[in-house]
C-alpha positions as CSV (number, residue, x, y, z in Angstrom):
1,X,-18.9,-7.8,51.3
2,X,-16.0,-6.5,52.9
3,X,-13.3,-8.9,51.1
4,X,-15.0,-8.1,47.7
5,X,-14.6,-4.4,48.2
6,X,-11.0,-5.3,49.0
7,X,-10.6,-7.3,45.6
8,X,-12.3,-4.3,43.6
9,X,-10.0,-1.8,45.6
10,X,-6.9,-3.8,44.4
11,X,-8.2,-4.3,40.9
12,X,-8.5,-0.3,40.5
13,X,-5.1,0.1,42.2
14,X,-3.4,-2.1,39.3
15,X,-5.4,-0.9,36.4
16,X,-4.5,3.2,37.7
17,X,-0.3,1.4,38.0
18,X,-1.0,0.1,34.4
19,X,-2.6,3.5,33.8
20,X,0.1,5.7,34.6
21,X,2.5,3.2,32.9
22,X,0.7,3.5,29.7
23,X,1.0,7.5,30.0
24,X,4.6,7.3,30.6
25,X,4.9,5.5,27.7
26,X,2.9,7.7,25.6
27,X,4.6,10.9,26.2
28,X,7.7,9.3,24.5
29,X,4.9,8.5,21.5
30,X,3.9,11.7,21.6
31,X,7.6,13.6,21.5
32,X,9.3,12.1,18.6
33,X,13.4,12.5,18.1
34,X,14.4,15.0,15.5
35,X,16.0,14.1,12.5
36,X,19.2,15.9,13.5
37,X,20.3,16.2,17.2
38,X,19.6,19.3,18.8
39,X,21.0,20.0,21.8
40,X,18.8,22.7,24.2
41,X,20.8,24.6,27.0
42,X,20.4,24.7,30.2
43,X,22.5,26.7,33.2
44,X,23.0,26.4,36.4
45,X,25.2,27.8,39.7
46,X,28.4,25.7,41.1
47,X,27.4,23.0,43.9
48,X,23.7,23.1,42.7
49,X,21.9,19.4,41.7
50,X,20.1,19.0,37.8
51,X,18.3,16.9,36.2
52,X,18.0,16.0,32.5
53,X,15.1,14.3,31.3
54,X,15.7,12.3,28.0
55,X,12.8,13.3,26.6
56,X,12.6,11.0,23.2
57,X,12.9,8.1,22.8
58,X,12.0,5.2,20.6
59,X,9.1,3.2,21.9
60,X,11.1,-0.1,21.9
61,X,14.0,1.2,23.8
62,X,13.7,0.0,27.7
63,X,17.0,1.3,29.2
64,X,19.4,4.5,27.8
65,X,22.9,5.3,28.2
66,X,24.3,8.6,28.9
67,X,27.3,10.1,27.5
68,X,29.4,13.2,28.9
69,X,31.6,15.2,26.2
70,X,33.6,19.0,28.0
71,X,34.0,19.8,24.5
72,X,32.4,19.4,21.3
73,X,33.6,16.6,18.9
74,X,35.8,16.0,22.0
75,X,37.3,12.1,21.6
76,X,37.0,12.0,25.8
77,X,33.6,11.0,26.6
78,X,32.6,9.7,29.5
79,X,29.7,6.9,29.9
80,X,27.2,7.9,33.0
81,X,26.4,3.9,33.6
82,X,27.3,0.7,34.5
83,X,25.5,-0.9,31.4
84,X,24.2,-3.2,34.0
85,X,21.4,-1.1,34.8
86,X,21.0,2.2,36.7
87,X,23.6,3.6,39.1
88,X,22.3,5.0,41.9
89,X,24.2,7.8,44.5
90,X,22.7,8.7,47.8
91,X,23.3,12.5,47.4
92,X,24.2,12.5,51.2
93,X,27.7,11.1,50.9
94,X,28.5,13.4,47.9
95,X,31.6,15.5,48.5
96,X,32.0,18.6,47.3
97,X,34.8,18.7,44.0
98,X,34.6,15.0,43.4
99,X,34.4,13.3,39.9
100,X,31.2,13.5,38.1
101,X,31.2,9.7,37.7
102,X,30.7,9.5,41.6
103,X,28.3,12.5,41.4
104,X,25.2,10.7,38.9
105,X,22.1,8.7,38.9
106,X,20.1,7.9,36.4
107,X,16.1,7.5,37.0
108,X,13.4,7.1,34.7
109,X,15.7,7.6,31.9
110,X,16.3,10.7,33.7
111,X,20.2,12.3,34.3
112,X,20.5,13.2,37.9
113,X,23.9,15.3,38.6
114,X,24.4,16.6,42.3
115,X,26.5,19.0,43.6
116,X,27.5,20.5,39.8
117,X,31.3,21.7,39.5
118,X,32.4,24.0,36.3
119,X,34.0,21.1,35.0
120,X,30.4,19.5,34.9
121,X,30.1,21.7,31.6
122,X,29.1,20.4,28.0
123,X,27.1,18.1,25.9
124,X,25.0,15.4,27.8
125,X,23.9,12.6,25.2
126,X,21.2,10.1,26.4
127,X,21.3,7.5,23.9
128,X,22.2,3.7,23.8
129,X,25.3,1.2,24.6
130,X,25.5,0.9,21.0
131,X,26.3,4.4,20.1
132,X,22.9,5.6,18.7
133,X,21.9,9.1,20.1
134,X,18.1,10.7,21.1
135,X,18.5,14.1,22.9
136,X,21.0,16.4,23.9
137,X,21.8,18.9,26.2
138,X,24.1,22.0,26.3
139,X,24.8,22.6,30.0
140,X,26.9,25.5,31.6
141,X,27.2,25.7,34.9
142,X,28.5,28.8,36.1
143,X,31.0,30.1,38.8
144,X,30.4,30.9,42.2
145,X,33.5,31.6,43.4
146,X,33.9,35.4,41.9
147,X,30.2,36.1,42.2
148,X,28.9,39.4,42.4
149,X,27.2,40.3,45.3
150,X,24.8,43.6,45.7
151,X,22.8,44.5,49.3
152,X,19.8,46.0,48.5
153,X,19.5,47.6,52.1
154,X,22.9,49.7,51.6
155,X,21.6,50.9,47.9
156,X,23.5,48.4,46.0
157,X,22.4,47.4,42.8
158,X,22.7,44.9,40.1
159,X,25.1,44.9,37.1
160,X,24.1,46.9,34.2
161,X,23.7,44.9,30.6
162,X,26.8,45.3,28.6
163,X,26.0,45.8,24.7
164,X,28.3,45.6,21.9
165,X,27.4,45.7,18.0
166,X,28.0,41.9,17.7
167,X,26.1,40.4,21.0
168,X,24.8,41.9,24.6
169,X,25.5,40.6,28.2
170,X,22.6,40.8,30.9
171,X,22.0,38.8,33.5
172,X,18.6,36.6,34.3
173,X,17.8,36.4,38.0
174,X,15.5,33.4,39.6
175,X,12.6,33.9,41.8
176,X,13.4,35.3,45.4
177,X,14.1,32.6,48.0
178,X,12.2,32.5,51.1
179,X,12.6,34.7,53.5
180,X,15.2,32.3,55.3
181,X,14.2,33.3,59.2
182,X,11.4,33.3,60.6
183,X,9.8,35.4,64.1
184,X,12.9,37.6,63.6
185,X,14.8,40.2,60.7
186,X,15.6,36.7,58.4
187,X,17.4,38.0,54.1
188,X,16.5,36.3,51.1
189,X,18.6,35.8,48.3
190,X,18.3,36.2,44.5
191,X,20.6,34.5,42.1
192,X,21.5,35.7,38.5
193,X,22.8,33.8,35.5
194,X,24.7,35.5,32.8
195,X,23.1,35.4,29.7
196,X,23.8,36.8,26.2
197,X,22.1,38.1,23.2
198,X,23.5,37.4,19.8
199,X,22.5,36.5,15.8
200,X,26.3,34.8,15.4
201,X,25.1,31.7,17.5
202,X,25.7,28.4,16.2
203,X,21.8,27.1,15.2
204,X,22.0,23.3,16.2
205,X,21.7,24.6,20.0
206,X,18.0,25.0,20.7
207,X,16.8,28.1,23.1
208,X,14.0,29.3,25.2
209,X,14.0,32.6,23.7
210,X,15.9,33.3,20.1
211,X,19.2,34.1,19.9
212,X,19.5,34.0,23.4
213,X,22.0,31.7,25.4
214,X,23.5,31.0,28.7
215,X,27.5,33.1,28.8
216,X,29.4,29.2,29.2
217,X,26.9,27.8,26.1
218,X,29.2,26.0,23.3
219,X,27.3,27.6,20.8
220,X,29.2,30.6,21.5
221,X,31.2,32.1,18.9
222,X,34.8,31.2,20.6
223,X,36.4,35.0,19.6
224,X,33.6,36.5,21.8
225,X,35.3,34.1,25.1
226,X,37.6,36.3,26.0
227,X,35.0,39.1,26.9
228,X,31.9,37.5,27.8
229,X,34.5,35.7,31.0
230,X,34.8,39.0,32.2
231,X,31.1,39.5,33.4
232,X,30.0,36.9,36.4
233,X,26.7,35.5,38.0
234,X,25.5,37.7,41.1
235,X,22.9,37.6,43.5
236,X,20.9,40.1,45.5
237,X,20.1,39.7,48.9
238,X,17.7,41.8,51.2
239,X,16.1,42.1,54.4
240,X,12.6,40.0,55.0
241,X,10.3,39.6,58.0
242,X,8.3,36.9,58.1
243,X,5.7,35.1,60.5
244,X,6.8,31.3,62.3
245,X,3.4,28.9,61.4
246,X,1.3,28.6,64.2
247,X,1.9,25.2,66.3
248,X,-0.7,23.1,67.6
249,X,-1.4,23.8,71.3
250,X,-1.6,20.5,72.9
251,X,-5.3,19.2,74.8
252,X,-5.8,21.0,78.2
253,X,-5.5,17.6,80.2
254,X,-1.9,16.9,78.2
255,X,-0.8,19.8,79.1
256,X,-1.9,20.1,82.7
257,X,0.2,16.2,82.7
258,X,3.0,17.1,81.2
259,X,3.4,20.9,83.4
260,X,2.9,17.8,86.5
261,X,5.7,16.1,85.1
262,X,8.1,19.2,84.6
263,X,7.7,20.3,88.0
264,X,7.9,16.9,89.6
265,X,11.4,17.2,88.0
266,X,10.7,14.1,86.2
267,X,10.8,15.2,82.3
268,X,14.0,15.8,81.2
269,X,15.4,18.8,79.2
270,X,15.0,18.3,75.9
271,X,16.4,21.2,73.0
272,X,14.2,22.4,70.6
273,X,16.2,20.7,67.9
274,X,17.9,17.9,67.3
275,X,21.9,18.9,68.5
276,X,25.4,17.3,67.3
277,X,28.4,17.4,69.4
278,X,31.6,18.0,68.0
279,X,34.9,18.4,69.4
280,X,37.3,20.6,67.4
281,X,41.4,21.5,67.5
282,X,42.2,24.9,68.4
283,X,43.9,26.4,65.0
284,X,42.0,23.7,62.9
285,X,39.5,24.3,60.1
286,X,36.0,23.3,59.9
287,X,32.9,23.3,57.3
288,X,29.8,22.6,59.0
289,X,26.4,22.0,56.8
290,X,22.9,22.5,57.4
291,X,20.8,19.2,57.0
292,X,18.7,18.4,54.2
293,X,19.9,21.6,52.7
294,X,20.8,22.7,48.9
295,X,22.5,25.8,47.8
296,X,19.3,26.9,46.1
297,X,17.7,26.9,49.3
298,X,16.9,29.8,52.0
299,X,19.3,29.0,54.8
300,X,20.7,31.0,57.9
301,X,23.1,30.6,60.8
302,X,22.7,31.6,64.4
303,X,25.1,31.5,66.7
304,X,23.3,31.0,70.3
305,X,21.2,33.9,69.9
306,X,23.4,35.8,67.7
307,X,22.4,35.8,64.1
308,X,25.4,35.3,61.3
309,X,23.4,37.9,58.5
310,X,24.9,37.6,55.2
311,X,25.8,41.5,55.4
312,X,28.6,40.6,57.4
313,X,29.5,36.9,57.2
314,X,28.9,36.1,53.4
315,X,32.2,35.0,51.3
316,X,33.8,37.8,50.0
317,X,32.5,40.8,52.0
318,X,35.9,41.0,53.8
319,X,39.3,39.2,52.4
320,X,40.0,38.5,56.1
321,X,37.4,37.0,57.2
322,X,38.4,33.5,59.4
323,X,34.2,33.0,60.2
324,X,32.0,32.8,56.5
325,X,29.2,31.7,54.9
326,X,29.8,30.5,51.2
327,X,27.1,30.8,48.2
328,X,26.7,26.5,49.1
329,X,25.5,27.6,52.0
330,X,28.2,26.1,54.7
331,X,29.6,27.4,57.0
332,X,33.2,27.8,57.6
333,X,35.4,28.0,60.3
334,X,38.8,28.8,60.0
335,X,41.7,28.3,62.2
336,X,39.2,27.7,65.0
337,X,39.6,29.7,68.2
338,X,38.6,29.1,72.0
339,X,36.1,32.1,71.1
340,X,34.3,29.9,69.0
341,X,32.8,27.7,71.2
342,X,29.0,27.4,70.8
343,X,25.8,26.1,69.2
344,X,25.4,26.7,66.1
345,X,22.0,27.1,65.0
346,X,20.8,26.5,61.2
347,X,18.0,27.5,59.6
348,X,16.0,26.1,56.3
349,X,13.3,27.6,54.6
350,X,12.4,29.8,57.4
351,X,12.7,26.6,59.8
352,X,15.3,25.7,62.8
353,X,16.3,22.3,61.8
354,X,19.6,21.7,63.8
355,X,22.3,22.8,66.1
356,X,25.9,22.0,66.3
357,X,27.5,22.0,69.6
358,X,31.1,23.1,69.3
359,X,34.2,22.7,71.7
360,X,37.5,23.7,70.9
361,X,40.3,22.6,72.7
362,X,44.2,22.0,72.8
363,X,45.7,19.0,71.0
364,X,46.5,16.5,74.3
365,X,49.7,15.1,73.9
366,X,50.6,11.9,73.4
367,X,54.0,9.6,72.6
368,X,55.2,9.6,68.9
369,X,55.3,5.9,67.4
370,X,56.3,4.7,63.7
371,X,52.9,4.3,62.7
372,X,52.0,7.4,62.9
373,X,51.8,9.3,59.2
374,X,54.0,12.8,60.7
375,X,56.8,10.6,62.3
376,X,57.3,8.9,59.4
377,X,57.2,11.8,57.3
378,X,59.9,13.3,60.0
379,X,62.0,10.4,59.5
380,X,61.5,10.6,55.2
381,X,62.5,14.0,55.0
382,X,65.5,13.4,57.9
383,X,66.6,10.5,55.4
384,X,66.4,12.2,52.2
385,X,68.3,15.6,53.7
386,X,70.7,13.3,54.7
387,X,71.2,11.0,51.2
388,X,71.2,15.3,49.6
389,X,74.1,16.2,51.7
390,X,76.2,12.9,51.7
391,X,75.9,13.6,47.6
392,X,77.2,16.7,47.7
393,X,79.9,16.3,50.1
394,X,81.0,13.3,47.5
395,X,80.5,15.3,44.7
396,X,82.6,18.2,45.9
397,X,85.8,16.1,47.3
398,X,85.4,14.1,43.8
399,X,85.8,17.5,42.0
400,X,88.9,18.8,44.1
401,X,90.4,15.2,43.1
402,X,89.9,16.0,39.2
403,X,91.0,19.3,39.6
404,X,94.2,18.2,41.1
405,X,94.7,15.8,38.7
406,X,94.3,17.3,35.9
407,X,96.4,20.3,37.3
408,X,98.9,17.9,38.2
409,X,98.9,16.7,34.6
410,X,98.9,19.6,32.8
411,X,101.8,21.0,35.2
412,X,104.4,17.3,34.2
């Protein structure tokens, strides 16, 4: 009995596989490609990950190809594949500013792009090696190094809509972010897009709501460019208080071994999260991230028991600040002091995940040799100040010769 349960239990797990096949496969039955290609917009904040589903397809069609244009009718177009089937990225080794070609997957004929950059922006094709095109995409992603920033505990508020008689500016702001602490005063964060209102729009771009677009769209009239760069994303951040979830208290007689234990001197100490170690220069910069975490994400900084709120630390509140958060999240350290020793505690959806122990020290010293990269740029720039000099010291003597010669000439 039991091994034909087993057989019917693997029969139904193959027909539900099947099953959910067959559904994938009809939802590109279902969604057929338009006659002309449309192309619907999307936007999105610097260093944030996408995805873009190609949603038609035709039924025969097992693999698709995606295509990159910064421009429209642009002849640069990048191909996101191999052609040899799908690239795929761990998002962990991503750096930040890197080519888009090292920043893609593609999965179920899905476009995956992580860490977007401004550059990221344009038309995103998902089509076929052999040039035939199914759906498109309009993408603007959006500044966040100017971004306007409002504290809703000081009375700051957001910026107001701009309106003209051609078009209007306003912005669209996302859900609020959890509260990014928790047990203690945590913030949360609100992000707003720029978005503009307009009947001049070009109509092959496809919208949520009509005549309605993201500021960085392409269907953009390009005489209206000049003003709509003027007005930027923002985001509002506040104070929040929130509860930490309950933890299961361990069995009486577990506890009762493990307080044995601790006093016998037996157990050692063990940190409530997992810590690095890192060893920094004194007068060096550093950029430490928070695990796991994306810029859309609620996360906070604590250093030993000090918290780093955004009211003071975020980018931009003070042009001199050496110690910052930025809108990605990280945190920076700049020209790193003895004073900054520490752990550095981070935060992630209203959970401590990690902690970074930092030392600073002096540089120890140590003999020069020619394989190091600053001797032999010593000995380059020694050389080439050299070769500079003996040039013009030729050069000079070589024009007091003419000049006496032809003086001399002139003069018989």
């Amino acid at each position: 009995m039991r091994l034909v349960g087993m057989t019917f239990l693997l029969w139904m797990i193959d027909f539900l596989h099947a099953f959910a096949i067959m559904e994938k496969e009809d939802i590109f039955k279902k969604t057929p490609c338009p006659a002309f290609l449309m192309f619907d917009n999307a936007a999105y904040l610097a260093d944030m990950s996408f995805e873009l589903p190609c949603n038609c397809k035709p039924e025969e069609i097992t693999s698709v190809v995606w295509y990159f244009q910064n421009s429209p009718g642009s002849r640069e177009t990048k191909v996101l594949t191999d052609f040899d089937g799908t690239m795929v990225v761990d998002s962990g080794h991503i750096r930040v500013g890197s080519d888009i070609l090292k920043r893609f997957s593609i999965r179920m004929f899905s476009l995956i792009v992580f860490q977007a950059q401004v550059e990221d922006s344009g038309h995103y094709l998902c089509g076929t090696k052999q040039g035939d095109f199914y759906y498109g995409y309009d993408v603007d992603v959006q500044p966040s190094k100017y971004i306007t920033v409002a504290f809703k505990d000081i009375g700051q508020h957001p910026q107001k809509d701009h309106i003209e008689k051609l078009f209007s500016l306003f912005t669209t702001f996302w859900d609020w972010t959890k509260c990014d602490r928790c047990g203690v005063r945590g913030e949360q964060r609100r992000i707003g897009l720029c978005y503009m209102n307009s009947t001049y729009l070009n109509p092959r771009y496809r919208t949520t709501l009509a005549d309605v677009v993201s500021c960085g769209s392409r269907s953009v009239p390009r005489r209206l460019h000049s003003t709509i760069q003027l007005r930027k994303p923002e985001v509002i951040i506040r104070s929040c208080m929130t509860p930490c979830p309950k933890k299961k208290a361990p069995k009486e007689g577990v506890l009762a071994i493990a307080n044995l234990i601790a006093k016998l001197g037996e157990k050692p100490w063990v940190p409530k999260v997992p810590i690095q170690f890192h060893k920094q220069q004194i007068g060096s910069s550093l950029i430490i991230s928070c695990p796991g975490a994306r810029p859309e994400h609620a996360v906070a900084w604590d250093k030993d028991l000090a918290p780093l709120y955004r009211t003071h630390f975020l980018k931009g509140v003070n042009k001199s600040m050496r110690v910052f958060i930025d809108h990605g999240n990280h945190l920076h350290i700049r020209f790193a002091q003895l004073n900054d020793r520490g752990t550095y505690y981070c935060w992630r959806e209203s959970q401590m995940i990690a902690g970074f122990r930092l030392s600073v020290g002096f540089q120890s010293q140590r003999k020069r040799t020619l394989n190091d990269p600053e001797t032999r740029h010593a000995i380059k720039a020694i050389l080439t100040s050299y070769v500079f000099i003996t040039i013009v010291f030729i050069g000079i003597h070589l024009g007091r010769c003419c000049f006496y010669a032809f003086r001399g000439t002139f003069v018989g």
